[in-house]
N, CA, C and O atoms as a GROMACS GRO file, in nm:
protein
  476
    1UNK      N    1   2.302   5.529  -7.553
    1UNK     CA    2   2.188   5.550  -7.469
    1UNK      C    3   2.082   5.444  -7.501
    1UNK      O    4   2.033   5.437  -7.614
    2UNK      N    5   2.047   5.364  -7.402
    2UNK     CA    6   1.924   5.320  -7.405
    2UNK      C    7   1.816   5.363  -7.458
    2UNK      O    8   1.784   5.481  -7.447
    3UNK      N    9   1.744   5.276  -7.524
    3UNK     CA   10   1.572   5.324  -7.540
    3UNK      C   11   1.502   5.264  -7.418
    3UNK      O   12   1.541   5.163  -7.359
    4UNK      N   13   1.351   5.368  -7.373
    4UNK     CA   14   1.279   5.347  -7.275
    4UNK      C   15   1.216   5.248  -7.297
    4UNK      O   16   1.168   5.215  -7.406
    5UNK      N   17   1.206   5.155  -7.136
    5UNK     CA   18   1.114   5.018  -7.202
    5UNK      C   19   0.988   5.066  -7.223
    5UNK      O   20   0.966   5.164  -7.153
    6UNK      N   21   0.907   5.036  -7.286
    6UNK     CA   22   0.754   5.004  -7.352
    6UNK      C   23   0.664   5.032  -7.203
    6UNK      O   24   0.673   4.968  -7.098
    7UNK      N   25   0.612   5.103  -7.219
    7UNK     CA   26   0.518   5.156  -7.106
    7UNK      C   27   0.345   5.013  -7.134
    7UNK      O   28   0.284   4.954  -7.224
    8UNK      N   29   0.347   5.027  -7.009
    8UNK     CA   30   0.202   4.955  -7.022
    8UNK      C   31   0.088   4.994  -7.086
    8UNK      O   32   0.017   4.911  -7.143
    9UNK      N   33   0.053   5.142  -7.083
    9UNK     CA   34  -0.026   5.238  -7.228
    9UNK      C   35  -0.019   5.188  -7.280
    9UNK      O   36  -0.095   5.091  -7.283
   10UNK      N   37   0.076   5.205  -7.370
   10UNK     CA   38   0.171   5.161  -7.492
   10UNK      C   39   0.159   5.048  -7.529
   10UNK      O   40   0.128   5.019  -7.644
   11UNK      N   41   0.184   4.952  -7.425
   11UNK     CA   42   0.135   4.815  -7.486
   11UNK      C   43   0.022   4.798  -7.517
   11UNK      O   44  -0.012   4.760  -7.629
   12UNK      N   45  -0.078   4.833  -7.395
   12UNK     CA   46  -0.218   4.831  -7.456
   12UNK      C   47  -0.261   4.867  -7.634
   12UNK      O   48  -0.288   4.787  -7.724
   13UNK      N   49  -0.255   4.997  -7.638
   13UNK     CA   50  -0.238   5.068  -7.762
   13UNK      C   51  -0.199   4.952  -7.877
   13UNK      O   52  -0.277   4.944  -7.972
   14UNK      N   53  -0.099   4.874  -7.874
   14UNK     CA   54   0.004   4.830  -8.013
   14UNK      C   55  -0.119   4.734  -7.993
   14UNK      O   56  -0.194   4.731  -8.090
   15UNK      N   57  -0.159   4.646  -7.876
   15UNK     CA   58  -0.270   4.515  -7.900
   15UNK      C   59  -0.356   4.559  -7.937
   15UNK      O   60  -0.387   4.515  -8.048
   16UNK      N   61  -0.430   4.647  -7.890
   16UNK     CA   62  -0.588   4.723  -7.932
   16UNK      C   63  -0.566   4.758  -8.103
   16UNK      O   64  -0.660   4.740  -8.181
   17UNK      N   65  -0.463   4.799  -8.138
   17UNK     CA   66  -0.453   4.812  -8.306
   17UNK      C   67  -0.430   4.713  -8.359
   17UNK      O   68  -0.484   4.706  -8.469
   18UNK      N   69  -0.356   4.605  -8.324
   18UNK     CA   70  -0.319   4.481  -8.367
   18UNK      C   71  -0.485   4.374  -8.377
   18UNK      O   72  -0.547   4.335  -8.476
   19UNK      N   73  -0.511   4.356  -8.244
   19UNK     CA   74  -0.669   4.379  -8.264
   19UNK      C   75  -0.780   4.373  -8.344
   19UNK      O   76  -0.858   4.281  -8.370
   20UNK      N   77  -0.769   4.551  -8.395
   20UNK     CA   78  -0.833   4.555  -8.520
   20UNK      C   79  -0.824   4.588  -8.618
   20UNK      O   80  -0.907   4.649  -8.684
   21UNK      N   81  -0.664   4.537  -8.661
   21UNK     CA   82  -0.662   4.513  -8.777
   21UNK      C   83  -0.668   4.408  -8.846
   21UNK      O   84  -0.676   4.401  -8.968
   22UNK      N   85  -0.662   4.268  -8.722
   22UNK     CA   86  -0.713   4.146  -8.729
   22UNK      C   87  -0.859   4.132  -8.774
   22UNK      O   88  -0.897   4.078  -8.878
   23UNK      N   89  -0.936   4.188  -8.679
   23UNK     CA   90  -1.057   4.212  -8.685
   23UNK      C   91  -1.118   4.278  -8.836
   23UNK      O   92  -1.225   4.252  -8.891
   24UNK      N   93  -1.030   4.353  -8.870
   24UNK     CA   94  -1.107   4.402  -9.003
   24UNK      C   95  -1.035   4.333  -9.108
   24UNK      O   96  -1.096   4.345  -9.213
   25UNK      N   97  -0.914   4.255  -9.123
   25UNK     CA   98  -0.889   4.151  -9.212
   25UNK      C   99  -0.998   4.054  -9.226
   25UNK      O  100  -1.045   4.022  -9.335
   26UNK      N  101  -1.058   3.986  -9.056
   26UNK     CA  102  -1.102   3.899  -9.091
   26UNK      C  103  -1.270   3.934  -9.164
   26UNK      O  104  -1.320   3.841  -9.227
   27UNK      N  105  -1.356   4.079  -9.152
   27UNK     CA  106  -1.434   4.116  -9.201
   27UNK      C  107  -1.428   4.100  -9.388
   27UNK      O  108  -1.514   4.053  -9.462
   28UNK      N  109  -1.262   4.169  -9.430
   28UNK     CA  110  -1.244   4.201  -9.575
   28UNK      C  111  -1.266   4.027  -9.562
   28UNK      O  112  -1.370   4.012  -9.626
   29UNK      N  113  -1.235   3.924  -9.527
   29UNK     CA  114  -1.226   3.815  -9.596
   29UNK      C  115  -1.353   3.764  -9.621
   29UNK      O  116  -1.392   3.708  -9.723
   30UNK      N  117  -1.433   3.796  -9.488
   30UNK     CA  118  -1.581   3.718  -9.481
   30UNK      C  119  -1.678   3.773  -9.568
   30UNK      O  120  -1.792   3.726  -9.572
   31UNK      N  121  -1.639   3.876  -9.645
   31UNK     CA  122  -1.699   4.005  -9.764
   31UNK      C  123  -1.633   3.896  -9.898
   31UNK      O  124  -1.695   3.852  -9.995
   32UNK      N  125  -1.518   3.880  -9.867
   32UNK     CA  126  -1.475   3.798 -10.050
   32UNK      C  127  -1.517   3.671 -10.037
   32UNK      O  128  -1.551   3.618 -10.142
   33UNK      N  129  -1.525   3.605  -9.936
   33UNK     CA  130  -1.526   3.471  -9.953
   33UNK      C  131  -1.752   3.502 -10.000
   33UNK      O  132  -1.812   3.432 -10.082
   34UNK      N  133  -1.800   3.587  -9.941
   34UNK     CA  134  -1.978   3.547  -9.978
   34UNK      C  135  -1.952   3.611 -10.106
   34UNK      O  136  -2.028   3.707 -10.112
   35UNK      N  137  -1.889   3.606 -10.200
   35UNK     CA  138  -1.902   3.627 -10.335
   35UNK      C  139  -2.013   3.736 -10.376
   35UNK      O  140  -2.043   3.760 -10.493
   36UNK      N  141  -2.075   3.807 -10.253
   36UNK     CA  142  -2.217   3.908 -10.323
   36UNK      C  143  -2.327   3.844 -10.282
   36UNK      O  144  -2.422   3.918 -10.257
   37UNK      N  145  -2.346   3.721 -10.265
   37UNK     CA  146  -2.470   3.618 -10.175
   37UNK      C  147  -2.565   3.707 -10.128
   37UNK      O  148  -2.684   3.702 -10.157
   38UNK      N  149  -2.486   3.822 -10.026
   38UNK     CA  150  -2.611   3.874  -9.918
   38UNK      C  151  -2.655   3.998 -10.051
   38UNK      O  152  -2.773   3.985 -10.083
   39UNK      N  153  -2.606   4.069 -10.102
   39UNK     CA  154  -2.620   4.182 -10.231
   39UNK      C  155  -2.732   4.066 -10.315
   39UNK      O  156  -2.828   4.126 -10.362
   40UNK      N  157  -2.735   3.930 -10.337
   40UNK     CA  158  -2.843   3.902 -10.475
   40UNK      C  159  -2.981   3.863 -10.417
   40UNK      O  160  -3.093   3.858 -10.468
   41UNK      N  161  -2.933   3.838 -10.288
   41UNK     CA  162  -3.068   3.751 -10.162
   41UNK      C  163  -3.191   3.926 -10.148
   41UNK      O  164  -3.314   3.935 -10.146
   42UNK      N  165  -3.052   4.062 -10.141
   42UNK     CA  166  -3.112   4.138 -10.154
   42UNK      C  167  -3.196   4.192 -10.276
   42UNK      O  168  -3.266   4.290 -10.248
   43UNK      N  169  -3.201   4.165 -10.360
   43UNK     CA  170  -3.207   4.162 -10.533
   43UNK      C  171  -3.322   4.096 -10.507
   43UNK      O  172  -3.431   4.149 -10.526
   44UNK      N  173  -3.305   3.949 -10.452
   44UNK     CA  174  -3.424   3.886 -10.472
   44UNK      C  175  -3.549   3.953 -10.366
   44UNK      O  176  -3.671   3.947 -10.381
   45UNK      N  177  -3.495   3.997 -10.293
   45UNK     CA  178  -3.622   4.081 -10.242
   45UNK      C  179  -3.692   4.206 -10.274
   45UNK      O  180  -3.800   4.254 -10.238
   46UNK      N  181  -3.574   4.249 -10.372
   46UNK     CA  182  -3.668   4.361 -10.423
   46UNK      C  183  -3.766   4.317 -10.503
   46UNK      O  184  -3.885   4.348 -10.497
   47UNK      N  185  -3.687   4.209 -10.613
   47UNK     CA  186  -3.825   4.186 -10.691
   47UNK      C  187  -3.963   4.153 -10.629
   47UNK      O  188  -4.065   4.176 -10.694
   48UNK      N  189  -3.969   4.090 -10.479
   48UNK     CA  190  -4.088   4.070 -10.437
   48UNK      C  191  -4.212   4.138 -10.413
   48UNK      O  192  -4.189   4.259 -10.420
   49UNK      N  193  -4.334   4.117 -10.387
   49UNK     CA  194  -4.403   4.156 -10.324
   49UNK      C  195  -4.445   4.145 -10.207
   49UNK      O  196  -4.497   4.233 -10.138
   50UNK      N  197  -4.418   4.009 -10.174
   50UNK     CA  198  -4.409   3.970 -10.042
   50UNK      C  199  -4.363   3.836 -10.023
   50UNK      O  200  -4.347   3.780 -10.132
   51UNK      N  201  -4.334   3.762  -9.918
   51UNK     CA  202  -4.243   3.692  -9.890
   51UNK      C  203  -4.364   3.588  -9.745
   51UNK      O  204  -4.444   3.635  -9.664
   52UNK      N  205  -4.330   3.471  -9.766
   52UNK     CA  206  -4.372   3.362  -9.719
   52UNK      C  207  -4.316   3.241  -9.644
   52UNK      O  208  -4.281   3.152  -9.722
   53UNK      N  209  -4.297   3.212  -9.508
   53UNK     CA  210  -4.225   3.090  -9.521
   53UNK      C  211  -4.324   2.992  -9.517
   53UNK      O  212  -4.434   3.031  -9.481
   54UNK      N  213  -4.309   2.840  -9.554
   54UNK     CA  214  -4.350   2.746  -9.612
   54UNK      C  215  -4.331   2.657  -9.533
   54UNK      O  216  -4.255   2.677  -9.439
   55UNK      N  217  -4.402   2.524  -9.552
   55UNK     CA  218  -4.353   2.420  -9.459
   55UNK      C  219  -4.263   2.332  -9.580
   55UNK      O  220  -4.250   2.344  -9.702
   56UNK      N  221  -4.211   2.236  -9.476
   56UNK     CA  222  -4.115   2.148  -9.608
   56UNK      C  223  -4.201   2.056  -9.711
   56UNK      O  224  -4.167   2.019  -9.824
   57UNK      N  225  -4.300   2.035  -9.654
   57UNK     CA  226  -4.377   1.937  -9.713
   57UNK      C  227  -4.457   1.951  -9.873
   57UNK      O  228  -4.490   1.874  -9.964
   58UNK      N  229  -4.465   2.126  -9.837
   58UNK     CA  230  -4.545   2.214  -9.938
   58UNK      C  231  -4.418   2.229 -10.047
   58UNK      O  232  -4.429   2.190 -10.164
   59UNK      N  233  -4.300   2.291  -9.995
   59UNK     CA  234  -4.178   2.308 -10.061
   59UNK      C  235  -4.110   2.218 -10.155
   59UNK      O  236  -4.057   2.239 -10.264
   60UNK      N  237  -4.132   2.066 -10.056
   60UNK     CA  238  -4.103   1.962 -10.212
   60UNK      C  239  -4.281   1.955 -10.312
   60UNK      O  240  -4.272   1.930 -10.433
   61UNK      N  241  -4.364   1.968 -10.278
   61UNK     CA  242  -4.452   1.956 -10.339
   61UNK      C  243  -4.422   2.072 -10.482
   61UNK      O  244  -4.405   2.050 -10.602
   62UNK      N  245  -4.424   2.209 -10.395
   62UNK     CA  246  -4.330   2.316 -10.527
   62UNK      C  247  -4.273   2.244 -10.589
   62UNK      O  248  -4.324   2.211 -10.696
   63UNK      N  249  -4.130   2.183 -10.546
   63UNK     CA  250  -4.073   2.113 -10.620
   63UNK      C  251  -4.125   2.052 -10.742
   63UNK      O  252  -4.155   2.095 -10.854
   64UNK      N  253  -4.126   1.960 -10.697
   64UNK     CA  254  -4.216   1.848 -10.791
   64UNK      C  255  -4.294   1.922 -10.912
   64UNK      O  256  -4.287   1.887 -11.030
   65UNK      N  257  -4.376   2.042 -10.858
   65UNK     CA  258  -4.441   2.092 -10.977
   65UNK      C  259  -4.335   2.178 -11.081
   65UNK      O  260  -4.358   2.258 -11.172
   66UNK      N  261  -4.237   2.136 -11.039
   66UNK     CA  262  -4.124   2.228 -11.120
   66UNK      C  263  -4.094   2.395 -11.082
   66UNK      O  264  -4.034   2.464 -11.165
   67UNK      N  265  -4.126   2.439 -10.987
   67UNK     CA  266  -4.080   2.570 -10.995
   67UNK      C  267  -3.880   2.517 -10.936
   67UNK      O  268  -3.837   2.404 -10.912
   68UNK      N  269  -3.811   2.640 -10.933
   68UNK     CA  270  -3.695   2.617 -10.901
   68UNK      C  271  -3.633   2.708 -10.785
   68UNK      O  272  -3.650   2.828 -10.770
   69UNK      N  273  -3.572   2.640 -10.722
   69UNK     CA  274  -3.562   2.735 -10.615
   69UNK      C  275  -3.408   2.834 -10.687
   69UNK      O  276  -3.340   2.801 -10.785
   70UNK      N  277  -3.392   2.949 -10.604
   70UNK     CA  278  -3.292   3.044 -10.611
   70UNK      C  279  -3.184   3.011 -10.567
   70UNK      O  280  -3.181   2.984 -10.447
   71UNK      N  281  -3.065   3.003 -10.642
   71UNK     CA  282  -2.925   2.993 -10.594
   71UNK      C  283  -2.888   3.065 -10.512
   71UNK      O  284  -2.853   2.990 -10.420
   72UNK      N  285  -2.864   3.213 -10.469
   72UNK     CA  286  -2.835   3.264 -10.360
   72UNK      C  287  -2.861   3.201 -10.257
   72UNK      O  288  -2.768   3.174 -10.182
   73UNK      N  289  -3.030   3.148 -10.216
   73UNK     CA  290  -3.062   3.085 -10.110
   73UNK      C  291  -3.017   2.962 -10.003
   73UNK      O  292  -3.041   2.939  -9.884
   74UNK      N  293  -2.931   2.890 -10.121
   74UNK     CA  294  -2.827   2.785 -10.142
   74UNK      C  295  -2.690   2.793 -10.089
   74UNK      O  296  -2.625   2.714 -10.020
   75UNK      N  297  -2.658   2.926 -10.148
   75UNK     CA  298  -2.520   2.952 -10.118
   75UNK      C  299  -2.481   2.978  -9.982
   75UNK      O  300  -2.361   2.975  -9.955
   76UNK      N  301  -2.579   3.005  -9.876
   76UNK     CA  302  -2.556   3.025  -9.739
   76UNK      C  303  -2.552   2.915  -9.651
   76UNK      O  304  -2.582   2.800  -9.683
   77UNK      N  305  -2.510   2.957  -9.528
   77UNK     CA  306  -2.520   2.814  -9.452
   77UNK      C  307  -2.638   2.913  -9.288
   77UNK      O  308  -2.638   3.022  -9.231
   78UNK      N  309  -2.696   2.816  -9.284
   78UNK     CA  310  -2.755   2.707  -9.335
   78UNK      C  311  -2.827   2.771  -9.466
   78UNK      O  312  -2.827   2.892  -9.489
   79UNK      N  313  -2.889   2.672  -9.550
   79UNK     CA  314  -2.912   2.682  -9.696
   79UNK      C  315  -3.058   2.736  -9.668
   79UNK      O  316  -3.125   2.689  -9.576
   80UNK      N  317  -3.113   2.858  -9.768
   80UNK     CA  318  -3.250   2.884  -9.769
   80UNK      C  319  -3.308   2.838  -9.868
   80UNK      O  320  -3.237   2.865  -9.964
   81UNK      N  321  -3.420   2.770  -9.909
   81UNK     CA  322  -3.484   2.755 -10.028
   81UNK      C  323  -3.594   2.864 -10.051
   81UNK      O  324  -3.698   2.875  -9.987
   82UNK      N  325  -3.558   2.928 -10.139
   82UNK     CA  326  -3.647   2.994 -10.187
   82UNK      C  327  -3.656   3.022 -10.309
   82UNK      O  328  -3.563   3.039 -10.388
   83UNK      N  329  -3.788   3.030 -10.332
   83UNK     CA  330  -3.896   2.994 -10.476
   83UNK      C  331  -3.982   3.128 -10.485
   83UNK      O  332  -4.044   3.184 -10.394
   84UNK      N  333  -3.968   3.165 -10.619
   84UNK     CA  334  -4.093   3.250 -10.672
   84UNK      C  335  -4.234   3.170 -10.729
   84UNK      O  336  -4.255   3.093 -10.822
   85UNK      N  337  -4.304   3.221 -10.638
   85UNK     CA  338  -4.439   3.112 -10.650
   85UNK      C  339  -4.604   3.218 -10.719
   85UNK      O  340  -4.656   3.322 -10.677
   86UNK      N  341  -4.626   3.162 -10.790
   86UNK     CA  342  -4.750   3.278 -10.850
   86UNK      C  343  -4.846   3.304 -10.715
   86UNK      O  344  -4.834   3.210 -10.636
   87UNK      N  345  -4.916   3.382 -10.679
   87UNK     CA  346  -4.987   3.416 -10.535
   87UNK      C  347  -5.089   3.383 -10.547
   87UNK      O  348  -5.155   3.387 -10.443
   88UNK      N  349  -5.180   3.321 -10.705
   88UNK     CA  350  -5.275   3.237 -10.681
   88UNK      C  351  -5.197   3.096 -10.644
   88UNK      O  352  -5.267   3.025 -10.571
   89UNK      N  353  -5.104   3.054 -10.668
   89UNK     CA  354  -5.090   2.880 -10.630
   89UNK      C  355  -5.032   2.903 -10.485
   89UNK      O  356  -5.030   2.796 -10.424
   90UNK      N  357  -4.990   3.000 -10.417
   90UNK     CA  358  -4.948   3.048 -10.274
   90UNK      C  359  -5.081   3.039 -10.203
   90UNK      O  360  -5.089   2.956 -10.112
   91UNK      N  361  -5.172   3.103 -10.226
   91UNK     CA  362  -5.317   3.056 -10.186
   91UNK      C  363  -5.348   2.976 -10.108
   91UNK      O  364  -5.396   2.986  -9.995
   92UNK      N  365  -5.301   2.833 -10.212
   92UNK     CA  366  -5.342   2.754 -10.160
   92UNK      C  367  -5.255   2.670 -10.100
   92UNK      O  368  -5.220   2.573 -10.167
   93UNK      N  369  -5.202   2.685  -9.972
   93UNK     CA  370  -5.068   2.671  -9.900
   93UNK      C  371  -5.136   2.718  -9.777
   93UNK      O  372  -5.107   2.832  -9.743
   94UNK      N  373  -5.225   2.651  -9.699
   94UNK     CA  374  -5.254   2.705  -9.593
   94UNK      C  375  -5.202   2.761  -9.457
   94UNK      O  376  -5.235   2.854  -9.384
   95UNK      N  377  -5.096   2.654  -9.456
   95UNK     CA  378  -5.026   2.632  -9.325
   95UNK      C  379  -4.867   2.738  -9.343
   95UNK      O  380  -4.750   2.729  -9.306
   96UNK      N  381  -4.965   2.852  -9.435
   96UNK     CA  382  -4.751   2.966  -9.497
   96UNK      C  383  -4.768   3.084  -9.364
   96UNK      O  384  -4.866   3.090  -9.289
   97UNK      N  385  -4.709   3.127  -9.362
   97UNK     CA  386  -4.643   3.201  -9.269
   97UNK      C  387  -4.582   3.350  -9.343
   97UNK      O  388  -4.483   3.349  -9.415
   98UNK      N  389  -4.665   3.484  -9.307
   98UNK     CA  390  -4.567   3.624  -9.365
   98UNK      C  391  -4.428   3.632  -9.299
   98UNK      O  392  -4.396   3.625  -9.181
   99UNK      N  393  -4.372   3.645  -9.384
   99UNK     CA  394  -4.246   3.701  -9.323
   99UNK      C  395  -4.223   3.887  -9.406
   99UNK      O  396  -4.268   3.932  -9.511
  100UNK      N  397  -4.137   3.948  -9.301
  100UNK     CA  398  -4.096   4.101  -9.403
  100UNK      C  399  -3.999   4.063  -9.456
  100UNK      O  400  -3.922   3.969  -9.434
  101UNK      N  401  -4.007   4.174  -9.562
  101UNK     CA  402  -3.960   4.173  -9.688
  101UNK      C  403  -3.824   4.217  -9.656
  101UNK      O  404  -3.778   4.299  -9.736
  102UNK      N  405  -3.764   4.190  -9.581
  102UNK     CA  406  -3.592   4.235  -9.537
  102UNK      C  407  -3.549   4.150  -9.491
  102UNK      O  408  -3.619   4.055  -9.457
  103UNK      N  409  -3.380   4.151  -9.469
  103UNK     CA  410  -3.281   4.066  -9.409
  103UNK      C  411  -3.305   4.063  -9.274
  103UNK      O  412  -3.202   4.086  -9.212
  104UNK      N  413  -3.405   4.044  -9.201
  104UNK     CA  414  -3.415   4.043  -9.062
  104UNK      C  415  -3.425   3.896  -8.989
  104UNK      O  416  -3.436   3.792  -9.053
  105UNK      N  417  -3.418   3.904  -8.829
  105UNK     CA  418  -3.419   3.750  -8.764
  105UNK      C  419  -3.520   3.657  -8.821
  105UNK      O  420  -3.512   3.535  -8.830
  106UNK      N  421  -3.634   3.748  -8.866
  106UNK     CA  422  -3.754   3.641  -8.957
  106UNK      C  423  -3.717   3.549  -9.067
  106UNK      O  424  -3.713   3.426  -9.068
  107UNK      N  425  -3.691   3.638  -9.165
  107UNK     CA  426  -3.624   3.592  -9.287
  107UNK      C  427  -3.517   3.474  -9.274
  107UNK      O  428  -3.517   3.386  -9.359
  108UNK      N  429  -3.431   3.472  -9.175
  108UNK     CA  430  -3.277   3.476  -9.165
  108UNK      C  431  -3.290   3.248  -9.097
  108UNK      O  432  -3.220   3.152  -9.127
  109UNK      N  433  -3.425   3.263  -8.995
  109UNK     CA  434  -3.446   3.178  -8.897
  109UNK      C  435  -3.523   3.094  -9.004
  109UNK      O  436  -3.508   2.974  -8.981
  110UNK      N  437  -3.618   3.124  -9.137
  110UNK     CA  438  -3.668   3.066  -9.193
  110UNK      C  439  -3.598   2.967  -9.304
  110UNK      O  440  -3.496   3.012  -9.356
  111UNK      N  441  -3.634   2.866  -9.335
  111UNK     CA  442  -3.571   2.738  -9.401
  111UNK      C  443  -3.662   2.758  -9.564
  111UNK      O  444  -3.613   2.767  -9.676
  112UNK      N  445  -3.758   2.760  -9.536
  112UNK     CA  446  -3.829   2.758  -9.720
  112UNK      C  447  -3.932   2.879  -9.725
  112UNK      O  448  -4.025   2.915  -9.653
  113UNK      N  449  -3.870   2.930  -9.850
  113UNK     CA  450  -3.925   3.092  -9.822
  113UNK      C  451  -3.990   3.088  -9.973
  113UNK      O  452  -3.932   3.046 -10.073
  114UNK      N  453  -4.127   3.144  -9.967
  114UNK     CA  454  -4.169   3.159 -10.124
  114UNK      C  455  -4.172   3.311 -10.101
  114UNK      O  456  -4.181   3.386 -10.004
  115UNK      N  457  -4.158   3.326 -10.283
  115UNK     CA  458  -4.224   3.498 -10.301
  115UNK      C  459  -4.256   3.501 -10.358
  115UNK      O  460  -4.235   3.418 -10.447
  116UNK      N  461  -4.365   3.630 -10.372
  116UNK     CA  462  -4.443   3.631 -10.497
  116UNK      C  463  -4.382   3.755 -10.530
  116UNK      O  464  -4.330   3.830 -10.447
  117UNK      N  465  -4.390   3.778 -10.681
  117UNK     CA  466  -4.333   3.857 -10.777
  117UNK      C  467  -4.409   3.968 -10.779
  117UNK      O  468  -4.526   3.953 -10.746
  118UNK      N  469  -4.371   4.080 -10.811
  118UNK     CA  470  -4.436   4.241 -10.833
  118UNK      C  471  -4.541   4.136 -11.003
  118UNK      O  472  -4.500   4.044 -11.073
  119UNK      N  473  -4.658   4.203 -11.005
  119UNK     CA  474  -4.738   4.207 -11.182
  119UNK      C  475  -4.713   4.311 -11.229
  119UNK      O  476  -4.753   4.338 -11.342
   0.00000   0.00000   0.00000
């Protein structure tokens, strides 16, 4: 006896699972390959008090005075620089910008991000 051919349901069904189990392979991978990145970026925001973006100009100037920016910030593409900056030398940074203190389109769109630390 024959087996029944494969109903069109049916096919649907085997692609729609096939699908997503593609789909959630390719999630488990995009989870191992950020090594924890988005988990330390979060870290670094707890320690904050608040959060700043910067212009570039001010950012190598940071530089220069030696603060160092954060590796997490680095590890993404595109790359964030961000620096823990004391909030008296933030002060005087006229042209900074608040951003919130979360992973949101603000944060995410910004290129040089200072924070200042909880006292």
């Amino acid at each position: 006896m024959k087996p029944n051919p494969p109903t069109s349901g049916m096919q649907r069904r085997v692609s729609q699972a096939r699908s997503r189990a593609e789909r959630r392979a390719w999630e488990y991978r995009q989870r191992h390959h950020a090594k924890g990145v988005w988990f330390r970026i979060r870290r670094l925001l707890a320690e904050a008090s608040s959060a700043w973006e910067i212009p570039e100009e001010a950012y190598a100037r940071l530089l220069a005075e030696g603060f160092e920016p954060q590796r997490p910030g680095l590890e993404i593409e595109p790359p964030k620089a961000i620096l823990f900056v004391p909030e008296a030398r933030l002060c005087e940074i006229h042209d900074r910008r608040p951003l919130p203190l979360r992973l949101g389109p603000e944060f995410l769109a910004a290129r040089h991000i200072a924070l200042v630390r909880f006292e």
